[in-house]
Each structure stands twice: as C-alpha cells, then as structure tokens.
C-alpha positions as CSV (number, residue, x, y, z in Angstrom):
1,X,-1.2,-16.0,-9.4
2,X,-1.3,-19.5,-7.1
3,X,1.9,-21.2,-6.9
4,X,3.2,-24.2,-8.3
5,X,2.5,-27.2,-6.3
6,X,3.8,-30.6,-6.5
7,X,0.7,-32.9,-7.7
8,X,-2.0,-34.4,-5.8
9,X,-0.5,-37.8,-7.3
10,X,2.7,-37.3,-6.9
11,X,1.8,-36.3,-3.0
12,X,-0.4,-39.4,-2.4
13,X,2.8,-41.5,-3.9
14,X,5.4,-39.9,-1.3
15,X,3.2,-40.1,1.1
16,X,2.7,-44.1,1.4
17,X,6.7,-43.9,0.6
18,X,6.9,-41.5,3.9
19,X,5.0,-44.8,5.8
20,X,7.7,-46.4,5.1
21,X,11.1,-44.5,6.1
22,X,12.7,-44.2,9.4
23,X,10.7,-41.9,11.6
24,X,13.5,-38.8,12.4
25,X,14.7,-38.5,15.8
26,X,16.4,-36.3,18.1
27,X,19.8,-36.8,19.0
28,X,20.1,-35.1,22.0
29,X,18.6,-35.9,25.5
30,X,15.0,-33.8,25.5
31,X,15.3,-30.7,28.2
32,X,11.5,-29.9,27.6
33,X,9.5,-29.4,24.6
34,X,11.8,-30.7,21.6
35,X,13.3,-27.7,19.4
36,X,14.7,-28.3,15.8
37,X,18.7,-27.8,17.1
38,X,17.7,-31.4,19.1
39,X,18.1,-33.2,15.4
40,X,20.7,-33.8,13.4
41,X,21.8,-31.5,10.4
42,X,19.3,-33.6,8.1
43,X,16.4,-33.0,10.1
44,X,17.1,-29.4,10.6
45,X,17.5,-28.6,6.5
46,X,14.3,-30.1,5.7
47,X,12.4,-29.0,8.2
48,X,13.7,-25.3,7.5
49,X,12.6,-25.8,3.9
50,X,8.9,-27.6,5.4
51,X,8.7,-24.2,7.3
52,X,9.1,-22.3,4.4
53,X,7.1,-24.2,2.4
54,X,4.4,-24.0,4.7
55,X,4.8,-20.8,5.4
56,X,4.3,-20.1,1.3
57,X,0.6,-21.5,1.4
58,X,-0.2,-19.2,4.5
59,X,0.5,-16.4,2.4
60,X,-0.9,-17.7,-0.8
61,X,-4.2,-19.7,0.0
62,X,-5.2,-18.9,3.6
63,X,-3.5,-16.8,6.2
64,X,-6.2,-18.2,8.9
65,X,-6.9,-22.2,7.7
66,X,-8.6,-24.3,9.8
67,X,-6.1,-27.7,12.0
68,X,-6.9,-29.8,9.9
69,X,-5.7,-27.6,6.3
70,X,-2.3,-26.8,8.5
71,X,-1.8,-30.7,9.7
72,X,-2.6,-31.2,5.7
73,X,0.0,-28.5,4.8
74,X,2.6,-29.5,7.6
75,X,2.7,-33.6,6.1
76,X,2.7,-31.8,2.1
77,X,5.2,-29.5,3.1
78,X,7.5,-31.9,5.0
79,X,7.2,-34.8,2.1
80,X,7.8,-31.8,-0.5
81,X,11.0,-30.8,1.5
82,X,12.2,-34.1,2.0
83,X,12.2,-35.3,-1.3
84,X,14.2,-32.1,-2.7
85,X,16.7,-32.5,-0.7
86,X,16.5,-36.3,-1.0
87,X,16.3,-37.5,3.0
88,X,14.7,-40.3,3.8
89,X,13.1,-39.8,7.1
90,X,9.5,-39.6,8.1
91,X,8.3,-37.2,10.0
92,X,7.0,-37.4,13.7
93,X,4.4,-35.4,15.6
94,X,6.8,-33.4,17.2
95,X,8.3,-31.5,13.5
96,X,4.7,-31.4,12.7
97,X,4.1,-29.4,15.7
98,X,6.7,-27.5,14.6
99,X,5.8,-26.2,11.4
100,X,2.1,-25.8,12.1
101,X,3.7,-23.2,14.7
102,X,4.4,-21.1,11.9
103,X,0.9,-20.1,11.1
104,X,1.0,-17.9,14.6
105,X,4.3,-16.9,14.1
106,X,3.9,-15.5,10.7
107,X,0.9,-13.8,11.6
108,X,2.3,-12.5,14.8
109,X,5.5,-11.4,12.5
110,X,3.3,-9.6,10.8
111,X,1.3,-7.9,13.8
112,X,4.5,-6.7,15.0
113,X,6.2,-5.3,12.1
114,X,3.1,-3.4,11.4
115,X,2.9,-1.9,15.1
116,X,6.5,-0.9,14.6
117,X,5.5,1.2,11.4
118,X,1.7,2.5,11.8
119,X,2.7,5.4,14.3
120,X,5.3,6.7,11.8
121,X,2.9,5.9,8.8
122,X,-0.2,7.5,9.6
123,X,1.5,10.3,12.3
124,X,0.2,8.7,15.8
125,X,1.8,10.6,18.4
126,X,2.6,9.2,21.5
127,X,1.7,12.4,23.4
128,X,-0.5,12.7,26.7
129,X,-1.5,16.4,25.5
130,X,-5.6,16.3,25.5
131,X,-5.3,17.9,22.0
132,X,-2.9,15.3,20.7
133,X,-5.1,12.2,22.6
134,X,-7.9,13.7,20.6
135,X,-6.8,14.3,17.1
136,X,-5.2,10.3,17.7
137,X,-8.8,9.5,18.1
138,X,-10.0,11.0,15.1
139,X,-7.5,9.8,12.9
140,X,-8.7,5.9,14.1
141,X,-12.1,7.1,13.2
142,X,-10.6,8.7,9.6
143,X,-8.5,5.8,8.6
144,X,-11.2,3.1,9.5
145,X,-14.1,4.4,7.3
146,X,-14.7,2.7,4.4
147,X,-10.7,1.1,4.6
148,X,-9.0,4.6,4.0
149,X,-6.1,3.6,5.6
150,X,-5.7,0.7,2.4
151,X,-5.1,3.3,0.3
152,X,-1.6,4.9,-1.1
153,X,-3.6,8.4,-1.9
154,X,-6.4,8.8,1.3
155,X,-8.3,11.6,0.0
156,X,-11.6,12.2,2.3
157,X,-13.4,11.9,-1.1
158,X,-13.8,8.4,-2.2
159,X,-13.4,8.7,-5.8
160,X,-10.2,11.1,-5.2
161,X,-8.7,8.4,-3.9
162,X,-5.4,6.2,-5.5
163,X,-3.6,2.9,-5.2
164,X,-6.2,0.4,-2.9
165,X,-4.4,-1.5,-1.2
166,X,-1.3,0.0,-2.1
167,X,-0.4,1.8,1.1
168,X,3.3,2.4,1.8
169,X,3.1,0.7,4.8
170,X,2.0,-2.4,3.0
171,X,5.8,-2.5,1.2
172,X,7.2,-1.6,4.3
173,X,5.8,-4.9,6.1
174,X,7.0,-7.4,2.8
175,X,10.1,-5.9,2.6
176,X,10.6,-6.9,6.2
177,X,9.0,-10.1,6.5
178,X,9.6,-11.4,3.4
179,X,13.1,-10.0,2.1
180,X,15.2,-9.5,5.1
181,X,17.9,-11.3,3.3
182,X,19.2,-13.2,0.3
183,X,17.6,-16.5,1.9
184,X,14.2,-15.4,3.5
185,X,11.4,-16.3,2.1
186,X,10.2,-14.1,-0.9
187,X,13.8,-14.6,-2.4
188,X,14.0,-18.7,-2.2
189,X,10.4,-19.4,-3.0
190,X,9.9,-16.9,-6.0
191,X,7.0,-19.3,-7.3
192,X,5.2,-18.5,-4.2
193,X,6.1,-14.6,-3.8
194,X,6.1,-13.6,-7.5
195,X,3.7,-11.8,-8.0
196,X,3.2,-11.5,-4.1
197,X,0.0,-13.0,-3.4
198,X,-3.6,-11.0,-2.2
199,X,-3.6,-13.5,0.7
200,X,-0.5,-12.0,1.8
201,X,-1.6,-8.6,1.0
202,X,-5.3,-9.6,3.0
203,X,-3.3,-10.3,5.9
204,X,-1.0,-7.4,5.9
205,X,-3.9,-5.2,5.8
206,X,-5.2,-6.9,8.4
207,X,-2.0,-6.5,10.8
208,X,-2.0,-2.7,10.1
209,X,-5.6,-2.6,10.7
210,X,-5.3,-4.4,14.1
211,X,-1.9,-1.9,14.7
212,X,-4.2,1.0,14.0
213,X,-6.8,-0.4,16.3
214,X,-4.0,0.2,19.1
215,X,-4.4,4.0,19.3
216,X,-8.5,3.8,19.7
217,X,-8.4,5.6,22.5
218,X,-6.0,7.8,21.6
219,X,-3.3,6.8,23.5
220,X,-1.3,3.2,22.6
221,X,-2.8,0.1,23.9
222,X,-1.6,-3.2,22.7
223,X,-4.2,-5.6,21.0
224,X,-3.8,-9.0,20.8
225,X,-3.8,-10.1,17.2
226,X,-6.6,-13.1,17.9
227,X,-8.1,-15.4,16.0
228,X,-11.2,-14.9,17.1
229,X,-11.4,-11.0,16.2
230,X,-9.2,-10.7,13.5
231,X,-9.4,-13.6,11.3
232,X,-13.4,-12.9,10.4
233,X,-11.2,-8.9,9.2
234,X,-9.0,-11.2,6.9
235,X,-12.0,-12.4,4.8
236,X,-13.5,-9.2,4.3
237,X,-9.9,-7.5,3.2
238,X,-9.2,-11.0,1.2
239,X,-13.2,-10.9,-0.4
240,X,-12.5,-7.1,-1.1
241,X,-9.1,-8.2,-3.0
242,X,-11.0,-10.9,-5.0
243,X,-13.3,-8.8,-6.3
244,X,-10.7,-5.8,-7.1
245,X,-9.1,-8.6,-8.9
246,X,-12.3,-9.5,-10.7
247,X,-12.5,-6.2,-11.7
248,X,-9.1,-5.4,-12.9
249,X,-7.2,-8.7,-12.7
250,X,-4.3,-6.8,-14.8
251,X,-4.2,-4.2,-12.8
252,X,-3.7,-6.2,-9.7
253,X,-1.3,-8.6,-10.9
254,X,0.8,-5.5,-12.0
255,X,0.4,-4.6,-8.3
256,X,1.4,-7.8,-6.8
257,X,4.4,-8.1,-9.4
258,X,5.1,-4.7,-8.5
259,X,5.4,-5.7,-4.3
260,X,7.6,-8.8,-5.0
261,X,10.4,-6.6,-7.1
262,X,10.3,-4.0,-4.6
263,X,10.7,-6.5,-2.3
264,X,13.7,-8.2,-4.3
265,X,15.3,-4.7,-5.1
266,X,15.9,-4.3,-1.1
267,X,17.6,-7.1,-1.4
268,X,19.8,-6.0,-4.2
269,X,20.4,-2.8,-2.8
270,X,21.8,-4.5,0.7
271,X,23.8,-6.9,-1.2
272,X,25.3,-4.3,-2.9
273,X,25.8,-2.0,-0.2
274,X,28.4,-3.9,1.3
C-alpha cells in the first residue's frame, strides 16, 4: 500500500544536479509575498506537479510530519517534478515555502469539507429548541465513545457494529478532496491514491472528529483544526488503522481499493454526465 517513490539514489543524484541549474525566478515585479502566477509558465507546471507530489506523501506517510520531513518532501518533490517534465531550474526558498503550505491547506481542506457534511451525516440540527440543544449534546457524547462515529453500521452494541472506518462521510470527504475533477489529485497520481491510503483515511477521521467536536455544546461552534490538539487524534486513528490492518490486511486493502474506485467512479459519472 505505500507509493512508488523515485529512489534514494536517484534523489541524491538530482539533487547535486539541482546545485547546479539556474535558480527559478519571478518575472514580474513582487507586490508582497511572491505567488506561483509571479513565474513563468515553467515554474508554474512544475511546481503544480511538486504540490501534488507533496501533497501525495501527506496522505500516504504522515498527515502531521514534522519542518524538517516537509522541507525534505518540498526539495523531493520539486526535483521529482522537475525532472518529469524535464526543466531545468532549481528551486528557491520562496517555491519551497510554497509547497510546504500545502500541509495546512490539505488539512484545512479537509476540516472544512468535513464541517460542511457532519450536520447532514450524523443529523445535528441547528435549532435553539432546549430539546434539540440537548439531544445535539448527546449525540457528541454517542458518536465519541469508543469511535462510533468511524463506523458505517453504529449500533450501541460494539460487536453489532459494521464497516470501521468506513463511514459514509469518509467517501463523501475523498470524493471531494481528492476527485473533484479529471486532474485533481486521486486521478493523476493513481500510485499514491490506489488503494487510498490509511494516512489519508487517519486524517479524514480526524477532520470529522474535530467537525463533530463543533456541536459539543449543542449548539455550532467552530474549532480550530490545530496542531497542537488534533495532530496527537491523528496517531491514535492512524495506530488504530495499523493494527486493523495487522489484523485483516486483506480486508483493509479491499477497503482502501474500494474508496479510490468510488472515488474514480464520481469522476466517470461527471464526465459522462455532460
């Protein structure tokens, strides 16, 4: 299940190339922070790909990895790019900047598309009647014990339960982050997506769990999706899923196959459609 990466050889040998080549540059005057549209169409392709590149090891290896693993990822994924598409520029501090901004951004992607779904998913209600507040409350309570809100068929009883981690919700979230179109991510970088990886399932689970935390009171309160909080929630979902997988590899991979045609079939369908 990890992805195909170029070799640690191969990367060592591109990068003292990269030490070499042109640093890229902008072509327009700077107004502020530089953006990708201040570089020329070579810049903007490879960094596009870098991003998704990157982007693939967030959701494959680690969804929260420390500055130095994304300054590591930004330089691999940028020399990876580069090289396919056969430009020879090296690249500054600036486009590293850049695609290191993903890790927030894919995370916050994630955060949001999960608030836009939980109400709808797990019946919030947006109410001010006491008796509504209330059963809002309880349901937090219901879906956060023991992770019930991970699983496609919640029975109260544990061992009535069906599909961990399989909650619709999850599908809902990849479908949107990852297959919006015929060139997002999950469809260009199949290696990565195919079958969609636990780390990307870990941090799904986390986003809804952190979207669920919203309506603790009953009523809805945005929660920042930090760090800090939510990142130590990401291990425990991501240990839970290595051990499911030690336990029924098959099974899971079946899953995570599962998720990526899903994922690809919206995709069809839309293409189709018109």
């Amino acid at each position: 299940m990890t992805p195909a990466y170029i070799t640690e050889s191969v990367r060592r040998e591109h990068a003292r190339d990269d030490l070499q080549l042109p640093i890229a540059q902008w072509v327009r005057e700077l107004d502020g922070k530089p953006k990708a549209s201040d570089y020329d169409s070579a810049v903007q392709e490879v960094l596009a790909l870098a991003v998704q590149y990157y982007k693939g090891r967030l959701s494959s290896e680690d969804a929260f990895p420390s500055k130095m693993a994304e300054l590591r990822w930004a330089k691999h994924a940028w020399t990876k790019a580069r090289v396919e598409l056969d430009v020879d520029l090296q690249y500054n501090g600036e486009l590293i900047k850049m695609i290191t901004g993903y890790s927030a951004n894919l995370r916050g992607e994630i955060k949001t598309t999960a608030r836009g779904l939980v109400a709808q998913a797990y019946g919030f209600d947006t109410s001010a009647n006491p008796t509504v507040v209330a059963r809002n409350r309880d349901r937090v309570t219901t879906l956060k014990l023991k992770d019930t809100f991970v699983w496609r068929g919640r029975s109260k009883v544990l061992a009535s339960r069906s599909g961990l981690y399989e909650a619709k919700i999850f599908q809902l979230v990849i479908n949107k982050v990852y297959f919006k179109s015929s060139s997002d991510d999950g469809v260009a970088l199949r290696s990565y997506y195919r079958p969609f990886p636990i780390v990307g399932i870990a941090l799904i689970a986390t986003a809804v769990q952190c979207a669920i935390d919203e309506w603790t009171t009953g009523h809805y309160k945005r929660v920042t999706f930090s760090d800090a909080v939510y990142s130590k929630e990401y291990q425990r979902h991501h240990q839970q899923l290595t051990g499911y997988v030690k336990k029924s590899s098959v099974i899971v991979e079946n899953i995570c196959t599962r998720m990526f045609e899903d994922g690809w079939c919206v995709i069809v369908a839309r293409c189709c459609s018109f």
